[in-house]
C-alpha positions as CSV (number, residue, x, y, z in Angstrom):
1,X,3.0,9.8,-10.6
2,X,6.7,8.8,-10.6
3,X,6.9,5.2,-11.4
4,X,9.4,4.3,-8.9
5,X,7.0,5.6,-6.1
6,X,4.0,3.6,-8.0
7,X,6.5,0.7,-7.8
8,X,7.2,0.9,-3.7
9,X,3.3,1.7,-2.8
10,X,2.4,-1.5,-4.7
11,X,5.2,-3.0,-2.7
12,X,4.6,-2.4,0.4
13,X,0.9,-3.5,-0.4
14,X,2.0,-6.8,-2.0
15,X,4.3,-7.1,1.3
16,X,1.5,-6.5,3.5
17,X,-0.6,-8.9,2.0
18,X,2.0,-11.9,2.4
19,X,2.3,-10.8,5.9
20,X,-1.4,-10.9,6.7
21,X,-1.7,-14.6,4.7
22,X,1.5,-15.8,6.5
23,X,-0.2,-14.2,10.1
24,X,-3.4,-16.2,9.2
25,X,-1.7,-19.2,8.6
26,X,0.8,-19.5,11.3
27,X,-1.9,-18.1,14.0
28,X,-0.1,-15.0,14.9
29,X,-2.4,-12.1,14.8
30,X,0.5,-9.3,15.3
31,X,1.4,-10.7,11.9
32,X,-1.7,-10.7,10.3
33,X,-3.1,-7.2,11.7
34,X,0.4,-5.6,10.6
35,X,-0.1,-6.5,7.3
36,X,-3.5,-5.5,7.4
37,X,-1.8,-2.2,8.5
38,X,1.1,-1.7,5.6
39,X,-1.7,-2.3,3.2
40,X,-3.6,0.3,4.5
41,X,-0.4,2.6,4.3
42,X,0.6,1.7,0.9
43,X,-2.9,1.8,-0.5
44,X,-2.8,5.5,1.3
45,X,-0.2,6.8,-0.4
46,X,-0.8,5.5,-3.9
47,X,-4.5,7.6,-3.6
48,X,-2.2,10.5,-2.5
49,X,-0.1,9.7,-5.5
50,X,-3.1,9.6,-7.7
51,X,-4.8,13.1,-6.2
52,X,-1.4,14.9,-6.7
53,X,-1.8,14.0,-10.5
54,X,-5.6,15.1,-10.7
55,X,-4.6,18.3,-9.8
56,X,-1.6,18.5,-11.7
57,X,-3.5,17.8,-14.7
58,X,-6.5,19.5,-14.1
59,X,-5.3,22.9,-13.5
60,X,-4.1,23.3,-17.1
């Protein structure tokens, strides 16, 4: 897995995981559920990351 696309997944989780906290503090649930939602997303891709190397490496 390239380390600059490791680097945005984690990112965008980290990001979505502020929003959430800041969404659950402040009240706002559009806040909170759409960080729910970028973690989802970036935790998505970084599996999809992590499959494209399994089979990279285990077709050798």
């Amino acid at each position: 897995m390239g380390a600059g696309r490791k680097a945005r997944n984690t990112g965008e989780t980290i990001k979505g995981k502020a929003k959430e906290a800041a969404g659950k503090a402040t009240g706002d649930k559009g806040l909170e559920v759409e960080g729910k939602a970028e973690q989802v997303k970036g935790d998505a891709k970084q599996t999809v990351e992590k499959g494209k190397d399994t089979f990279r490496h285990g077709t050798r």
